[in-house]
FIBA-160492 format. One line per field, with one value per residue (C-alpha): residue in one letter; y negated, z negated, x negated. Coordinates in pm, 1 decimal. Each point is the difference from the previous one (the first is absolute). Layout:
% FIBA-160492
drenvo = (A, ...);
py = (Y, ...);
pz = (Z, ...);
px = (X, ...);
% end
This chain:
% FIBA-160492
drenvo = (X, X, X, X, X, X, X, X, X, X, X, X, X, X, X, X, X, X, X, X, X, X, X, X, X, X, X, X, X, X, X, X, X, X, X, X, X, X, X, X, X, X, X, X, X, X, X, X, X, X, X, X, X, X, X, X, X, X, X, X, X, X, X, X, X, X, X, X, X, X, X, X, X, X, X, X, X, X, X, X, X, X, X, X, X, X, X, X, X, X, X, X, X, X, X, X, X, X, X, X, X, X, X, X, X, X, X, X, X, X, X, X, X, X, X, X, X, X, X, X, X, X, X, X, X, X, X, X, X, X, X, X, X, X, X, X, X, X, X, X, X, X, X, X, X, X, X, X, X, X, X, X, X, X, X, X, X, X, X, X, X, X, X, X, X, X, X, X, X, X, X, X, X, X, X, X, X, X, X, X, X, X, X, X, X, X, X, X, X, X, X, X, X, X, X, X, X, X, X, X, X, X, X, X, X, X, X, X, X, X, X, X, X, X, X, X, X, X, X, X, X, X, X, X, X, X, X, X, X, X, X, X, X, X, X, X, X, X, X, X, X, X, X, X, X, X, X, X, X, X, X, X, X, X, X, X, X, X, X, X, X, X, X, X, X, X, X, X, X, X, X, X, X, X, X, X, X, X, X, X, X, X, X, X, X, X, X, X, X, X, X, X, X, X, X, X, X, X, X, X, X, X, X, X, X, X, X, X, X, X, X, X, X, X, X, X, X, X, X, X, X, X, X, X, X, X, X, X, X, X, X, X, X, X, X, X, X, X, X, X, X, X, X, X, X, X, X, X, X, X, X, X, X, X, X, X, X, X, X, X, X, X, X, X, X, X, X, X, X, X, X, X, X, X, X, X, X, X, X, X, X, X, X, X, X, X, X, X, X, X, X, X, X, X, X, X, X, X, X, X, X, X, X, X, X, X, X, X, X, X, X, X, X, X, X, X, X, X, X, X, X, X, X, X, X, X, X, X, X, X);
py = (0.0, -232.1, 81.8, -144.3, -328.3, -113.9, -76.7, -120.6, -258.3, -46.6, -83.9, -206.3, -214.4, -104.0, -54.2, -233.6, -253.1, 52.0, -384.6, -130.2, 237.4, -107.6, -274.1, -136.5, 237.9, -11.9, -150.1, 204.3, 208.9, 211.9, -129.4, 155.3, 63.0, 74.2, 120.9, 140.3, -269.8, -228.3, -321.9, -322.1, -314.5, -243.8, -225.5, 154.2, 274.6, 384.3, 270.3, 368.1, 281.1, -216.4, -22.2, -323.1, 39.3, -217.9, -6.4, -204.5, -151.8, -109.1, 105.6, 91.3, 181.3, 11.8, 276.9, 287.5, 243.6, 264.4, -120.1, 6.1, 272.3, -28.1, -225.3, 92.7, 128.2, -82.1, 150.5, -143.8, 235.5, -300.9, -198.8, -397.8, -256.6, -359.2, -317.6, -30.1, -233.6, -368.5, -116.0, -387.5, -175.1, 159.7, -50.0, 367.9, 47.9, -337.0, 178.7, 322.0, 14.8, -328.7, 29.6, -24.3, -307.1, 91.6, 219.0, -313.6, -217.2, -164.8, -345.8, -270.0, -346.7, -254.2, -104.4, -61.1, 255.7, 106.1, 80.2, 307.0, 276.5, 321.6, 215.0, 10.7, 98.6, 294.4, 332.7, 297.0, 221.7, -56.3, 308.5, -163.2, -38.4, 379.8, -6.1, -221.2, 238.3, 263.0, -168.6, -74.3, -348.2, -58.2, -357.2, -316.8, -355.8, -91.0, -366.1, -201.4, -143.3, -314.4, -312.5, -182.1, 43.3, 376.7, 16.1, 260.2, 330.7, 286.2, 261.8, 366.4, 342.7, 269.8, 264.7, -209.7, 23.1, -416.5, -339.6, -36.3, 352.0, -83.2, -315.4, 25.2, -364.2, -280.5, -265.4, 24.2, -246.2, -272.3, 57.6, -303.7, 34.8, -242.5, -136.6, 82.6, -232.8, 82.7, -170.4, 281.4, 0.2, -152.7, 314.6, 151.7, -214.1, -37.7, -273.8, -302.2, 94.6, -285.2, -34.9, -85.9, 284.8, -59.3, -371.3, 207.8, 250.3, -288.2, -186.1, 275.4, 53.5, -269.7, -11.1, 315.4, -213.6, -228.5, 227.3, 135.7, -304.3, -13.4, 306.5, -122.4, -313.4, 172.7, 243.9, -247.0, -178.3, 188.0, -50.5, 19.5, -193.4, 272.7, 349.0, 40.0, 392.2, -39.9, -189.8, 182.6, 328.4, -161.5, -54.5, 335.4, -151.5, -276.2, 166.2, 252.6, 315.9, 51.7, 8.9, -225.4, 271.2, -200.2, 179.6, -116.0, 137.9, -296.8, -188.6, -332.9, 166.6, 145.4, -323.0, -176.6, 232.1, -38.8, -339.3, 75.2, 196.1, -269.8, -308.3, 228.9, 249.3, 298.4, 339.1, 66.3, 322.9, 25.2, 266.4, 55.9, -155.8, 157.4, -292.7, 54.2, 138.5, -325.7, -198.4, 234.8, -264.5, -224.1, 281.4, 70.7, -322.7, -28.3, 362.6, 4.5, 389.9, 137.1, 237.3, 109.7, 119.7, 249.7, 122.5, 226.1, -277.8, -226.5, -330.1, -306.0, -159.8, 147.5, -89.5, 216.7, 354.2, 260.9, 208.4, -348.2, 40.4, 362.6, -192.9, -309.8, 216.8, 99.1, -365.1, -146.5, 341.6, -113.7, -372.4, 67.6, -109.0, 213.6, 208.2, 213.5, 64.8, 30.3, 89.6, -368.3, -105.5, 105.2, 384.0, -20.5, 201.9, 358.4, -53.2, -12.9, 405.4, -103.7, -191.9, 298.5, 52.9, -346.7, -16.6, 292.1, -158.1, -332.8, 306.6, 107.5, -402.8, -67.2, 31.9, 307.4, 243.7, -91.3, -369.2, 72.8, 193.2, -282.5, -242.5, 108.7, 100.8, -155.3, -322.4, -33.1, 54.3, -311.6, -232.9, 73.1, -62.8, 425.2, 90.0, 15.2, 260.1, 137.3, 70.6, 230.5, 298.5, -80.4, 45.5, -218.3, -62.0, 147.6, 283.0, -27.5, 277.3, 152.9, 350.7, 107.8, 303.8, -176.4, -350.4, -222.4, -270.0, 261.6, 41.7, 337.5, 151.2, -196.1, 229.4, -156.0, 317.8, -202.3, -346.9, -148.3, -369.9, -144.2, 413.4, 130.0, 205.8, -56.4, 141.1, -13.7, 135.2, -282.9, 28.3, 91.4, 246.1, 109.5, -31.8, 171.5, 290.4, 36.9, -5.1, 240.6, 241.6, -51.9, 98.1, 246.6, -141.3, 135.3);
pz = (0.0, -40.9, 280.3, 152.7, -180.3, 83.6, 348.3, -51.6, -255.3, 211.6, 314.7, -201.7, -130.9, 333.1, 85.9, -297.5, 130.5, 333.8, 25.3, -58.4, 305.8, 218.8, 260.6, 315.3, 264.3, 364.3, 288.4, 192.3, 290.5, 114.3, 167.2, -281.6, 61.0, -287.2, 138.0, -148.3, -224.9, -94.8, 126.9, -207.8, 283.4, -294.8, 217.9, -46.9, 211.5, -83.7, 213.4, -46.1, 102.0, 53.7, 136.0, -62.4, 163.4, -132.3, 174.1, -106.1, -267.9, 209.4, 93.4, 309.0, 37.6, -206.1, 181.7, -52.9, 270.2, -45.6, -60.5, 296.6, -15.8, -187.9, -249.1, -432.5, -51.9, -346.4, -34.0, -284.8, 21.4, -90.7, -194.9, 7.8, 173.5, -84.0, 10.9, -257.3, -268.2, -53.5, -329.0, 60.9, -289.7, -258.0, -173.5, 71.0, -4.9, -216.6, -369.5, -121.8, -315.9, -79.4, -393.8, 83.3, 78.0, 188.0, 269.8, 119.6, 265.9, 162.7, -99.8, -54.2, -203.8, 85.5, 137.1, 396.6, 162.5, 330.7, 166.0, -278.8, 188.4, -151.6, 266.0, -146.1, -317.7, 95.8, -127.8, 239.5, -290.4, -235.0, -121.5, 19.8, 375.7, 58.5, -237.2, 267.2, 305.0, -136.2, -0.8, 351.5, -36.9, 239.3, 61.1, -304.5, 5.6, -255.3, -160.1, -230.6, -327.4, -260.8, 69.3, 245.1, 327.0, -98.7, 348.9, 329.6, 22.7, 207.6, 142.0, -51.9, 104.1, -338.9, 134.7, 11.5, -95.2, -102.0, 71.6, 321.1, 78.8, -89.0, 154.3, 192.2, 55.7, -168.4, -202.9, 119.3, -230.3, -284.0, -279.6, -200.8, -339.2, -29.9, -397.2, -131.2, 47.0, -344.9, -332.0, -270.5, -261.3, -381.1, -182.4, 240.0, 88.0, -93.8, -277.0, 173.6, 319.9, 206.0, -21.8, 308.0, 214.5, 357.1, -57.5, -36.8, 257.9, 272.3, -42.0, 61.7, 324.5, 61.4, -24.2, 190.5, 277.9, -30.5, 36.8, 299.2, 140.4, -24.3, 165.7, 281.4, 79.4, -25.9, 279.0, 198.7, 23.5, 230.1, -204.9, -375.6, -222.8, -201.6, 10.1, -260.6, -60.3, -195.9, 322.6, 268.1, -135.2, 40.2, 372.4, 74.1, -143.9, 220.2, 339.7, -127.5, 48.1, -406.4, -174.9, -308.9, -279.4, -240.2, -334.6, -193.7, -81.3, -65.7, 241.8, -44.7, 22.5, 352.5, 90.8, -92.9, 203.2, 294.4, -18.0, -36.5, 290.2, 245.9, -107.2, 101.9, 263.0, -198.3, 92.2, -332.6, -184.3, -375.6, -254.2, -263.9, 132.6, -283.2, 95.7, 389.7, 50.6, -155.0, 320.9, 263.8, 279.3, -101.2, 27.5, 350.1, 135.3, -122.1, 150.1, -361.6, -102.2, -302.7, -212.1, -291.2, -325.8, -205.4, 81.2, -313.8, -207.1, -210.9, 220.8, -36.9, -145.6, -288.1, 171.2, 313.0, 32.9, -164.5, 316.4, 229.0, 50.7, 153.9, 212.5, 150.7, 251.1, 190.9, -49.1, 176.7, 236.7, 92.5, 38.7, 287.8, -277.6, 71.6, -313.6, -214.5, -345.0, -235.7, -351.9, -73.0, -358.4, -245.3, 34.7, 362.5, 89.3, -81.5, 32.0, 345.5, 29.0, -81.6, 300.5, 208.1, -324.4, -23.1, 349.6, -53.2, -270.0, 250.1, 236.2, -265.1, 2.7, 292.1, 282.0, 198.3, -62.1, 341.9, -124.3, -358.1, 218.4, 232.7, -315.5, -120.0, 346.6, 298.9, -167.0, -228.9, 295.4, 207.2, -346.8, -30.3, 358.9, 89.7, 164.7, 348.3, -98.6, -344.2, -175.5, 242.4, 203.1, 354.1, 306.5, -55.5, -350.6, -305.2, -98.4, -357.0, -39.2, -309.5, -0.4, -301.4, -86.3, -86.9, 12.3, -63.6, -196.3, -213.6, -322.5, -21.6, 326.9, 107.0, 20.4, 226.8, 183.1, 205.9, 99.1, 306.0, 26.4, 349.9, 81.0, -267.3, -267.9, -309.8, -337.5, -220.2, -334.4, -266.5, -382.1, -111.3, 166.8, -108.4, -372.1, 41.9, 122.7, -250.9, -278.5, 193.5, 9.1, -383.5, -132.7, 316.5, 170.2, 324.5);
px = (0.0, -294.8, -95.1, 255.6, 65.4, -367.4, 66.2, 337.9, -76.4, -336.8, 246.2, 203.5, -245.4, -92.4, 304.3, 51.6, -283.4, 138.1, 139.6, -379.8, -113.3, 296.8, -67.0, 164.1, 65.7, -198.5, 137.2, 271.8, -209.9, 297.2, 333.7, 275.2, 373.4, 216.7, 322.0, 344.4, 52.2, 248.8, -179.9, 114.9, -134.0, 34.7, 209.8, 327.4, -36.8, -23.7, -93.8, 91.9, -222.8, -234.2, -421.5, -244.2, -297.6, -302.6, -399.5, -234.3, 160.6, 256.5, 378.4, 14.8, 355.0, 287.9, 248.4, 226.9, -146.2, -277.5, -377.8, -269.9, -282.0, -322.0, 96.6, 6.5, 381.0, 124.4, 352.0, 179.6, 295.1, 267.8, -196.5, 57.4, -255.9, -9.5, -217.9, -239.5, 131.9, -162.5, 9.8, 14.3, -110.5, -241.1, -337.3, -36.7, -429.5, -20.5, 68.5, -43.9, 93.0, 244.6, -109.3, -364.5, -102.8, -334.0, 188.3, 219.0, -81.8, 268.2, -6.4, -221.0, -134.6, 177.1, 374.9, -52.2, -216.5, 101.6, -322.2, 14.5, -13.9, 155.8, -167.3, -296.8, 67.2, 233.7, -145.1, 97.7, -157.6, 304.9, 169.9, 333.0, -28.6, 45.7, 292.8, 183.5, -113.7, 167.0, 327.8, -47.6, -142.3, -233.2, -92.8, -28.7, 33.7, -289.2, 118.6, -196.7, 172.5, -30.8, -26.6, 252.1, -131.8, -186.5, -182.1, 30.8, 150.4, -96.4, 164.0, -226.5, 27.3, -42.1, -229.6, -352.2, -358.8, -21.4, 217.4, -160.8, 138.4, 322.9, 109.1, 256.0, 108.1, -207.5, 69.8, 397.1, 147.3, -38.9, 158.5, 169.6, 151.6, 323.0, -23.9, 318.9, 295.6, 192.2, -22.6, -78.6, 241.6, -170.1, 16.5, -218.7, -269.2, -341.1, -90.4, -108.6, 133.4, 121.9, 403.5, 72.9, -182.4, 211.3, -178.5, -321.6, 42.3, 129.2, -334.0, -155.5, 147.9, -59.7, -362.8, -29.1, 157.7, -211.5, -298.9, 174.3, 32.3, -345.1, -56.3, 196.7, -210.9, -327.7, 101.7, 103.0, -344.8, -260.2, -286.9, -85.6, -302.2, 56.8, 175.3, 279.9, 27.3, 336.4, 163.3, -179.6, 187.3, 316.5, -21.5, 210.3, 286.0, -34.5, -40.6, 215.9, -201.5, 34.6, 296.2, 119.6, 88.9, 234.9, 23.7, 354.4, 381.4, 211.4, 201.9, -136.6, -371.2, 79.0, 164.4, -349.2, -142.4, 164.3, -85.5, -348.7, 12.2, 207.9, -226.5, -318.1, 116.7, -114.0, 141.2, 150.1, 86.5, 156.7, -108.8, 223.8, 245.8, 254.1, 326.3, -78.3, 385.8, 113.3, -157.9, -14.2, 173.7, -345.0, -253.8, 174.5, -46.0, -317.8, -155.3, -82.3, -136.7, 60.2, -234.6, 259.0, -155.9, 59.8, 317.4, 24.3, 39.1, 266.7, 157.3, -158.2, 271.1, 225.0, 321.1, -69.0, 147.0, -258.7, -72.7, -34.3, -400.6, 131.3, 255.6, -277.8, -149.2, 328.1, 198.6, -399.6, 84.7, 342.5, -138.7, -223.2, -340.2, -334.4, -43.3, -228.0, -61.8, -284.7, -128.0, -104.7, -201.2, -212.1, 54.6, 63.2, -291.0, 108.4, 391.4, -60.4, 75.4, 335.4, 65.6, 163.1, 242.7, 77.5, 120.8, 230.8, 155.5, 80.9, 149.5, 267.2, 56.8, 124.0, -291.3, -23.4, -339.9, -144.0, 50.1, -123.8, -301.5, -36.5, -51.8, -306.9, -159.0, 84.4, 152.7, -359.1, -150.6, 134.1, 6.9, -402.5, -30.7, -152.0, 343.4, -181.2, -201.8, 145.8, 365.7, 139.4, -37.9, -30.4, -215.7, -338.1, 50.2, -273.2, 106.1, 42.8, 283.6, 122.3, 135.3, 264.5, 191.1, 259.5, 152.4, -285.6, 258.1, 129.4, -179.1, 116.7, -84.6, -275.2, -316.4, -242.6, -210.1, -262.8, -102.7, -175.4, -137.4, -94.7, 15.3, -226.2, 187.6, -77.8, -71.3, 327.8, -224.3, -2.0, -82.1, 372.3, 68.1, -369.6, 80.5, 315.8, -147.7, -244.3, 246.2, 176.8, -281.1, -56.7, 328.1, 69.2, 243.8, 148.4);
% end
């Protein structure tokens, strides 16, 4: 019997350190078909029976008939095939542990710093990054925090060996906190705070225009005495190839923003967002896009029905408003496994599950500005496709069986599902 268990545990232990041998897979080298599944596009559209057929990282056929010769078969035998998921705000690779200080990185000194890029500080070695793949989340917005104007996001693929790896589009966005626009009641605010904080939080704004302002006029001179990091970062927002992230729930903060975003011509997209059913004829007019957080949460007013953050995404549906949702905050780095589960809860509240799917795929996808080459699964797209033996929104049948990103499959191991196999071998269970 000793015999025996030497080799097991032997296996096992090696097994056990298996995330710190894992690493990114190699680059796709043979054209792969995976046919007889149920193929979920991820813009509305389903397809029964179904092949996708992906070559050097690519799609190159999306079909029902049988596969051309010479190519790597996969049959999934009924399986469903979706998009990968995009998780579209998160300071996923910024903080490891939130408790321990030295592991966090994602913001910095200082109230105005958008030439902070959070690129460079994103750490593809973090064990909560595999957490996410296995949940079928495949790509991460990595935003900055503190401060009111944090600095740039960036879009990154999870399967890489550093940032540089990773990037998939750079420096996307700057990311603007709105101070908030409501007075805090006495009992609960801090000794010596200022009473009036909408006085507080409008002079703000109002500085931050200012700067802006700034911004403007030293773009629109052709040469400088001196360069000005802070306002040569903001040129995107200006010629419009990055996108003004606006961080704020309230009414009149979204107004404000809008604002913003008409005096300056920025392309404008809200993040929180929690009272965006209250204006949706504004945010229509506006080709405002919304980034709803935390949809598993209480309304953000006590007044509001109980299940209304469940309810947003389908009323913003119904309104014609571009849509996703995110795990936003301080914890918003691991809750982003959740994301497929969150979705399927907006399905049982009034959106369809190829609209809940489209949400968090396709819809991310055109908000961070990747849809031409990301979010769904058609002909010339990456192939970042996410295979599931059951509904991937459904908590309780979701059981995602293999993962490829830009056509290399991945490996779905992560630290978890390590530990619970070693406590399964040490009290024997099946």
């Amino acid at each position: 019997m000793k015999k025996l268990l030497f080799p097991i545990a032997l296996l096992f232990s090696i097994k056990a350190l298996a995330q710190e041998n894992m690493h990114p897979a190699p680059a796709q080298t043979r054209t792969i078909a995976l046919t007889n599944g149920v193929i979920h596009i991820g813009n509305g559209q389903v397809i029964e029976n179904g092949m996708i057929v992906f070559s050097n990282g690519k799609i190159t056929d999306v079909r029902t008939t049988a596969p051309i010769a010479d190519i790597q078969i996969i049959d999934l035998k009924g399986k469903h095939v979706y998009p990968g998921i995009i998780a579209s705000s998160t300071n996923l690779g910024l903080v490891e542990v939130s408790a321990v200080r030295s592991t966090a990185d994602y913001d910095e000194l200082g109230d105005i710093n958008p030439s902070i890029r959070s690129l460079v500080a994103y750490n593809t070695d973090s064990k909560v990054i595999n957490t996410l793949r296995s949940n079928g989340v495949l790509l991460a917005n990595i935003v900055p925090q503190g401060g009111t104007i944090s600095g740039t996001s960036s879009v990154v693929q999870l399967d890489a060996w550093n940032w540089e790896d990773a990037a998939y589009k750079t420096d996307n966005g700057i990311h603007f906190n709105m101070p908030s626009l409501i007075n805090v009641p006495a009992q609960f605010r801090r000794p010596g705070a200022e009473e009036d904080r909408v006085k507080q939080s409008l002079e703000k704004i109002g500085s931050i225009r200012a700067f802006l302002r700034e911004a403007k006029a030293y773009h629109g001179e052709t040469n400088h005495a001196q360069v000005n990091l802070k306002l040569e970062a903001l040129q995107g927002l200006f010629n419009k190839t990055k996108i003004f992230f606006v961080h704020c729930d309230l009414v009149k903060e979204m107004m404000m923003a809008i604002e913003m975003a008409r005096e300056f011509d920025f392309k404008l997209v809200l993040v929180g967002a929690g009272d965006s059913w209250l204006m949706t004829d504004m945010l229509k007019q506006n080709k405002v896009a919304v980034i709803l957080s935390q949809p598993h949460s209480l309304p953000t007013a006590d007044d509001d029905d109980v299940d209304q953050p469940y309810k947003t995404g389908a009323a913003l549906q119904k309104a014609g408003i571009l849509f996703t949702i995110c795990q936003d905050g301080g914890d918003g780095f691991w809750r982003q496994r959740n994301l497929p589960f969150q979705a399927g809860t907006m399905a049982a509240y009034g959106l369809t599950k190829e609209e809940a799917l489209s949400a968090i795929t396709l819809n991310a996808a055109k908000i961070l500005g990747i849809d031409n080459i990301t979010g769904s699964l058609e002909t010339g797209k990456d192939a970042n496709i996410v295979i599931s033996e059951g509904d991937l929104l459904d908590m309780k049948s979701s059981k995602v069986t293999q993962a490829f990103i830009q056509g290399r499959e991945i490996n779905l191991d992560n630290k978890q599902k390590q530990l619970f196999e070693r406590y399964k071998y040490k009290y024997s269970i099946k």
